[in-house]
C-alpha positions as CSV (number, residue, x, y, z in Angstrom):
1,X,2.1,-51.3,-36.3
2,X,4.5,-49.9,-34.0
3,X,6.1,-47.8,-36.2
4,X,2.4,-45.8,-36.8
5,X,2.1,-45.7,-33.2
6,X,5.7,-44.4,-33.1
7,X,4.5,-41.7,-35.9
8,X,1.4,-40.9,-34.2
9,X,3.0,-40.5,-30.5
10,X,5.5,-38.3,-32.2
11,X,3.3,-36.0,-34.1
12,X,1.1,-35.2,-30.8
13,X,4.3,-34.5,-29.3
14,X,5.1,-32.1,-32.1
15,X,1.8,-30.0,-31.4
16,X,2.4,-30.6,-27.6
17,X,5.3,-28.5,-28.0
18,X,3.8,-26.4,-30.3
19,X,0.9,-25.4,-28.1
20,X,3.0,-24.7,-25.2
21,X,5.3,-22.6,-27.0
22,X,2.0,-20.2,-27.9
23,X,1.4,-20.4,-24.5
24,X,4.8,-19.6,-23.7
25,X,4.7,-16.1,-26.1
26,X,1.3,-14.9,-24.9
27,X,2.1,-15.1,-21.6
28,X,5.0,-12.9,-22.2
29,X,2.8,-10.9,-24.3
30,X,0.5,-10.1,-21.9
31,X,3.1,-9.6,-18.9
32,X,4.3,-6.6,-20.8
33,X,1.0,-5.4,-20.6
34,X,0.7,-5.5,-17.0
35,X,1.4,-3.1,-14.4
36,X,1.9,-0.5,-17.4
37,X,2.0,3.2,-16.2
38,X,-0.4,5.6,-16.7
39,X,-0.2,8.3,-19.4
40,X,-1.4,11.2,-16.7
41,X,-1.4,13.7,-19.4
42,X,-3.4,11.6,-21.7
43,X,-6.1,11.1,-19.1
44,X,-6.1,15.0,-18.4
45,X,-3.9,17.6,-20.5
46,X,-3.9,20.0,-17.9
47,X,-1.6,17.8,-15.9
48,X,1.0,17.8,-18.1
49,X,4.5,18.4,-16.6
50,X,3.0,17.3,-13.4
51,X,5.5,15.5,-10.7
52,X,4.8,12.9,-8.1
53,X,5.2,14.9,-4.7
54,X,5.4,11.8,-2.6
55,X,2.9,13.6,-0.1
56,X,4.7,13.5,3.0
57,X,3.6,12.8,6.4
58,X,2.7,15.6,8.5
59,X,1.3,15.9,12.6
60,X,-0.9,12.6,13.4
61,X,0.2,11.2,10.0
62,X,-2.0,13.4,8.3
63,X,-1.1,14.1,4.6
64,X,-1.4,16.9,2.7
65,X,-4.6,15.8,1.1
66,X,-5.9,14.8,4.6
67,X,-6.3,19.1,4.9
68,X,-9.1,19.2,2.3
69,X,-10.4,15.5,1.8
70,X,-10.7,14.2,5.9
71,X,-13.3,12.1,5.6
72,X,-12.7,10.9,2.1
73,X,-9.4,9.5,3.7
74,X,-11.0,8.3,6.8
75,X,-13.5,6.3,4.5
76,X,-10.5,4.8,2.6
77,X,-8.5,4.1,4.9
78,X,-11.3,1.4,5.8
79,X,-11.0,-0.6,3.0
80,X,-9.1,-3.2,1.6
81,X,-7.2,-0.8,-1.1
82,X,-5.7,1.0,2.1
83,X,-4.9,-2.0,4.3
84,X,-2.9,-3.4,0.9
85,X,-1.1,-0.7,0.5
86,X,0.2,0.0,4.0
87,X,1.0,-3.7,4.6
88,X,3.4,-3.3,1.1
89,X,4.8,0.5,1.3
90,X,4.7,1.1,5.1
91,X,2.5,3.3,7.4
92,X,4.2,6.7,6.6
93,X,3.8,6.1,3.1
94,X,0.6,5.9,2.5
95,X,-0.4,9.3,1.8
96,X,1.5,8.2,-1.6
97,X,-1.6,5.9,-2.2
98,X,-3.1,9.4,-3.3
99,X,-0.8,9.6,-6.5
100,X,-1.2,5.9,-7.6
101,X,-5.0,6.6,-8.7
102,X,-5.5,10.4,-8.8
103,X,-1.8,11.2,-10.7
104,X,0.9,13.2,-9.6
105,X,0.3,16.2,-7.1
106,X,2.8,18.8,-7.7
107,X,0.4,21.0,-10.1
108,X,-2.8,20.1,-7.7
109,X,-1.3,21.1,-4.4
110,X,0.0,24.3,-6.2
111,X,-3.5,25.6,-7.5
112,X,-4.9,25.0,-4.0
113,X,-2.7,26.7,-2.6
114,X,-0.5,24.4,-0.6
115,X,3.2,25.6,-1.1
116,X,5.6,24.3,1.5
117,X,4.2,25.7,5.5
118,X,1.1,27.3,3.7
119,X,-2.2,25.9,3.5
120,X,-5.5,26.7,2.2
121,X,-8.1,28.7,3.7
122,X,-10.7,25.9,4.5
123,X,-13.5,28.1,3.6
124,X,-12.4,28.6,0.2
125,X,-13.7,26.2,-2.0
126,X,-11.5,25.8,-5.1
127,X,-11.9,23.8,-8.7
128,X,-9.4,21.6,-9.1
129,X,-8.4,21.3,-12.9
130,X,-5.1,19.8,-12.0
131,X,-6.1,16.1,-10.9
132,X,-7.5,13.1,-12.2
133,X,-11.4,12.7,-10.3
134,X,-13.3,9.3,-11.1
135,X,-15.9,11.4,-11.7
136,X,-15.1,12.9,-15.3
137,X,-12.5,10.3,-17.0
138,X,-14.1,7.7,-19.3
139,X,-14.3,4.4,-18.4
140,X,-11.1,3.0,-20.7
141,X,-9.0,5.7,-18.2
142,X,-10.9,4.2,-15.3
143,X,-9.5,0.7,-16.5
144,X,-6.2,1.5,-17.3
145,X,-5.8,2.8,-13.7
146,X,-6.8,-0.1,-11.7
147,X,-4.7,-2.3,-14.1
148,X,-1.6,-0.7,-13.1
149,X,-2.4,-3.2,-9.9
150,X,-4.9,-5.9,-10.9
151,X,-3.8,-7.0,-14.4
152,X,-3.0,-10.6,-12.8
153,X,-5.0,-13.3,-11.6
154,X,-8.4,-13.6,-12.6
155,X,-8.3,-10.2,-14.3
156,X,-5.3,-11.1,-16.5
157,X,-8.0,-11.5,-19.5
158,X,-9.4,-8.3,-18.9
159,X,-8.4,-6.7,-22.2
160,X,-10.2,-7.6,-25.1
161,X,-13.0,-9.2,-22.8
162,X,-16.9,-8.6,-23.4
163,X,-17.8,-5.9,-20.6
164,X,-14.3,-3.9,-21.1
165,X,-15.9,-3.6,-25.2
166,X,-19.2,-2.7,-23.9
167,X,-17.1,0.1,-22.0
168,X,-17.7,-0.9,-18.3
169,X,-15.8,0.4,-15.8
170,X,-14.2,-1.4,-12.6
171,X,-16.0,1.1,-10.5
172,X,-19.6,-0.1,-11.9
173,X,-19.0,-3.1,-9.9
174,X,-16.5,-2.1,-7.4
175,X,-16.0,0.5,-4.7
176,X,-12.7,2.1,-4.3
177,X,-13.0,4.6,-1.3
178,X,-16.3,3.6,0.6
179,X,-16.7,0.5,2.1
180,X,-20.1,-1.8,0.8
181,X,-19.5,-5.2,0.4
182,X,-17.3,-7.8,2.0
183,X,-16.6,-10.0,-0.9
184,X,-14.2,-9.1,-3.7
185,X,-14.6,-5.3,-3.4
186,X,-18.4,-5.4,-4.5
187,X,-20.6,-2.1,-4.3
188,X,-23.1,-4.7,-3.2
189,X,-23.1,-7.5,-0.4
190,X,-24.9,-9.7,-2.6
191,X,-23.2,-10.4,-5.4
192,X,-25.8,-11.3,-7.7
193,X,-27.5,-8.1,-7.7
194,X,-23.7,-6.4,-9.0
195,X,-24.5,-8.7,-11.8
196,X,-28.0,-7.8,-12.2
197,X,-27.9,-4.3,-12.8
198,X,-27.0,-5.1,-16.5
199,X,-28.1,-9.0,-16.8
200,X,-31.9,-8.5,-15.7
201,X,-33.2,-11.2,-18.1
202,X,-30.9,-14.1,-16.0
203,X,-32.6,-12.1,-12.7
204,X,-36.2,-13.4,-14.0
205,X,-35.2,-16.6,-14.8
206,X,-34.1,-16.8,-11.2
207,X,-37.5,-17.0,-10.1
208,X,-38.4,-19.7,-12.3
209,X,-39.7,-23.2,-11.3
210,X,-36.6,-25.1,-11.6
211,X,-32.9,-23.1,-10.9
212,X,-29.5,-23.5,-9.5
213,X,-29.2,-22.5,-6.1
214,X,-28.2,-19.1,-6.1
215,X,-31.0,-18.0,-4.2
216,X,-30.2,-19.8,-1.5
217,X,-26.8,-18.3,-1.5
218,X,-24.9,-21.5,-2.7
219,X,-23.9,-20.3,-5.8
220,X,-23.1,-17.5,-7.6
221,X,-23.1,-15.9,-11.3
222,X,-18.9,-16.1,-10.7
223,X,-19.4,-19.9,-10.2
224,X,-19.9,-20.2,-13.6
225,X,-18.3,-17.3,-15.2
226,X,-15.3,-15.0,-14.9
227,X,-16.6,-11.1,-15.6
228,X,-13.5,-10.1,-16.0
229,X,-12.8,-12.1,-19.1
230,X,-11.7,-15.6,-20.2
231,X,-11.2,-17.7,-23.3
232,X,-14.5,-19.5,-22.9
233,X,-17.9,-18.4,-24.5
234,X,-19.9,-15.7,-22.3
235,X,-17.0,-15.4,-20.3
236,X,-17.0,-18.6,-18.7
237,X,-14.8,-20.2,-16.8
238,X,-13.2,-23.1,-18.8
239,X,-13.2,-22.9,-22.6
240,X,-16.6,-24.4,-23.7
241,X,-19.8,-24.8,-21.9
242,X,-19.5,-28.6,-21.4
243,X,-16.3,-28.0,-19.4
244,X,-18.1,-25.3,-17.0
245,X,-20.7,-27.9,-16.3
246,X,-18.6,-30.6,-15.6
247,X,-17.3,-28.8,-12.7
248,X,-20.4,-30.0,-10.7
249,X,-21.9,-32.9,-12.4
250,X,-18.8,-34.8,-13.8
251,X,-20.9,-38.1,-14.2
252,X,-22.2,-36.7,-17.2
253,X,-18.4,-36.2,-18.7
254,X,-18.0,-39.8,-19.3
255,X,-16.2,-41.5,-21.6
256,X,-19.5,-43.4,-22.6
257,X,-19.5,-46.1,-24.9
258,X,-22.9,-44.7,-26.4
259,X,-22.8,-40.5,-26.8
260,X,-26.0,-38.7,-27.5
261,X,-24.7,-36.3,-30.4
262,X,-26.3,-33.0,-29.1
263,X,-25.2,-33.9,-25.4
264,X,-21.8,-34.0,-25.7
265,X,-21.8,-30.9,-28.4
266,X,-23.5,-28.5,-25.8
267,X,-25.0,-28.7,-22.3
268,X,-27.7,-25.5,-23.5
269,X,-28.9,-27.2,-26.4
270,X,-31.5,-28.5,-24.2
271,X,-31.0,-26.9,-20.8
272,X,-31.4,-23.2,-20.0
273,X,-28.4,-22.9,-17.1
274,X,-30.1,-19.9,-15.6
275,X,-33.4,-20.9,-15.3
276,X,-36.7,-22.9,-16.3
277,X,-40.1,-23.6,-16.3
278,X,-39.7,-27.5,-16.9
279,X,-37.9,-30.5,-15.2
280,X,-34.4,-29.9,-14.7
281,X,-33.7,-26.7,-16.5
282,X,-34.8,-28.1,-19.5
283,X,-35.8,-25.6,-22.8
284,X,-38.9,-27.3,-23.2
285,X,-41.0,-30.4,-22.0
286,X,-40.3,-33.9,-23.7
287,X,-41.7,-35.0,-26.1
288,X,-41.0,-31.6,-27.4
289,X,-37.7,-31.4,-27.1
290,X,-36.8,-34.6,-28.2
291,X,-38.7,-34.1,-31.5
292,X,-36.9,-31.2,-32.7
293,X,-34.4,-33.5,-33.5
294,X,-36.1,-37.1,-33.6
295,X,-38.5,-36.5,-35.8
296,X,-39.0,-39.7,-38.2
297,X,-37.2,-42.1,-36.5
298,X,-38.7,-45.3,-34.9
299,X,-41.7,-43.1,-33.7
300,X,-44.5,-41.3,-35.2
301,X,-43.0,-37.6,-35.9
302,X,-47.0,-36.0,-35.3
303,X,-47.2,-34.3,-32.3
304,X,-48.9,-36.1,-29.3
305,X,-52.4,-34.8,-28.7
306,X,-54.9,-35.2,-25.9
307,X,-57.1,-38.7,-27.4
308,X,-53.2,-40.1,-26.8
309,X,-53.6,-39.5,-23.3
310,X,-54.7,-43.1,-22.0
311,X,-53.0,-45.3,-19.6
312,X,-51.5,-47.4,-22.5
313,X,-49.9,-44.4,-23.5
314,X,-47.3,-43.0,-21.9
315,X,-45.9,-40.6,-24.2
316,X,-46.6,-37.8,-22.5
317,X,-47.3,-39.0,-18.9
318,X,-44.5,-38.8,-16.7
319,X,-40.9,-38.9,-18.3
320,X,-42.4,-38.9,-22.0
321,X,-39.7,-40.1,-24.0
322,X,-37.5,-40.9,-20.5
323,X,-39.7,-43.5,-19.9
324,X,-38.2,-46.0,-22.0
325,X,-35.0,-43.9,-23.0
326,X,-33.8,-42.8,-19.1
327,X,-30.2,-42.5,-19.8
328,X,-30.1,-39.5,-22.2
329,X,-27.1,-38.4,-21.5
330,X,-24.9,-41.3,-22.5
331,X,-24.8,-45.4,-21.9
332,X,-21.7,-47.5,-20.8
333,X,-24.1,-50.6,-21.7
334,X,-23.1,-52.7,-23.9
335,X,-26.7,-52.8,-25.7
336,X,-27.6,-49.2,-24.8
337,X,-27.4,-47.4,-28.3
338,X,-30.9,-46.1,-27.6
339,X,-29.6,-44.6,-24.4
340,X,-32.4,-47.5,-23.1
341,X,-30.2,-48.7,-20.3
């Protein structure tokens, strides 16, 4: 006997080791990702050959760019993305914070006009081809920008992730110049409605009879999930839905000596997590529910109709099937294999 157990305790230690090492070479993998540099050129041709100016401070630490875009700086230099960069590089460098999302500045400041003591007439109002505007790149340059920063953290799963495929953009949930939200960035104070632009069917079930608390501003959608990606189905948190749950109600992770099959499987095969009409987010009212699965064991499989409805009968009053079968999640009772007690 000891030598299996020797055996077995070996061969979990062999795909211990195993795991971690796969762990070990992703995360490698994906550092190399992050913080790569932008391809200016690829984003826009016409900035080809293009060199980083370092925009210099000029009189009242005004910046080159400060001539033409004053209150597009003042409105940045409100936010989060300025105070960051100031705290890291310095206050007379952070004119450079310019070049880190719009590209390099030689060819820009050139075609408007600003060549060493010169500067532009302010009532001429010039196209500039030379720069990269938010406005006109496509979302994937939009990403690749912001990673140069944020590929870490929470956002390290980004790539590969169910909104970067459906081609969202960090600016559809984010603001970048103009302050709008306090939390996280958000173009919205509430951070549900960020989500509900796109997710309007999890918005009506909001409204339903029984919810999680998100109304009330005790939860929110990131709670459960991680929009910018994860490993986990519908980019939630931990790997499988079960997990997720478990956060909050861990007295339903057991170990149970009796498991309901379809319980410990999946939390949603009975419960809607955004939102029901019935008793504890459930899919549908018992018996119902139940007899999807239960139907020609111990009980009559016919569904329950209104001459049933006595006081001997309690199928369908109260509970239903929780009546007599209360602990449907699992039993640590010796003599609870019908989840009875």
């Amino acid at each position: 006997m000891g030598y299996f157990l020797n055996q077995f305790k070996l061969k979990n230690r062999k795909i211990l080791i195993s795991i971690l090492t796969l762990v070990f070479v992703l995360g490698i993998a994906i550092e190399a990702f992050a913080g790569k540099k932008v391809n200016w050129s690829a984003i826009n041709p016409l900035m080809k050959g293009a060199t980083s100016v370092g925009l210099s401070s000029m009189e009242d630490d005004e910046t080159e760019c400060f001539l033409c875009h004053k209150d597009y700086i003042k409105s940045f230099g409100k936010t989060k993305h300025a105070k960051a960069y100031i705290a890291k590089h310095g206050e007379g460098k952070v004119g450079s914070s310019c070049e880190t999302c719009h590209g390099p500045m030689s060819l820009h400041l050139k075609e408007v006009g600003i060549t060493g003591d010169s500067i532009p007439n302010p009532g001429i109002k010039i196209k500039a081809k030379h720069v990269v505007s938010f406005k006109k790149i496509s979302p994937m340059a939009k990403n690749a920008i912001c990673l140069q920063c944020h590929e870490k953290n929470s956002v390290l799963q980004w790539r590969g992730s169910a909104h970067r495929d459906s081609g969202i953009s960090c600016d559809n949930c984010h603001y970048v110049t103009q302050r709008k939200g306090k939390r996280g960035l958000l173009i919205k104070e509430d951070p549900k409605k960020v989500c509900f632009q796109c997710h309007r069917e999890q918005k009506s079930k909001l409204l339903k009879i029984s919810r999680k608390p998100l109304r009330e501003g005790k939860q929110d959608c990131s709670s459960c999930h991680n929009p910018h990606g994860s490993f986990g189905p519908s980019l939630l948190k931990k790997a499988t839905v079960n997990e997720t749950c478990y956060m909050c109600h861990r007295e339903k992770r057991g170990p149970l000596i009796w498991e309901h099959a379809p319980v410990r499987e999946n939390c949603s095969n009975c419960h809607d997590p955004h939102g029901s009409n019935f008793i504890g987010m459930l899919k549908q009212k018992a018996p119902y529910l139940c007899q999807q699965c239960h139907m020609d064991v111990f009980h009559s499989s016919s569904l329950y109709g209104s001459s049933q409805l006595n006081s001997a009968d309690s199928r369908l009053i109260g509970k239903s099937c929780m009546n007599c079968h209360s602990l449907v999640h699992g039993s640590n009772h010796p003599s609870g294999a019908r989840f009875q007690r």
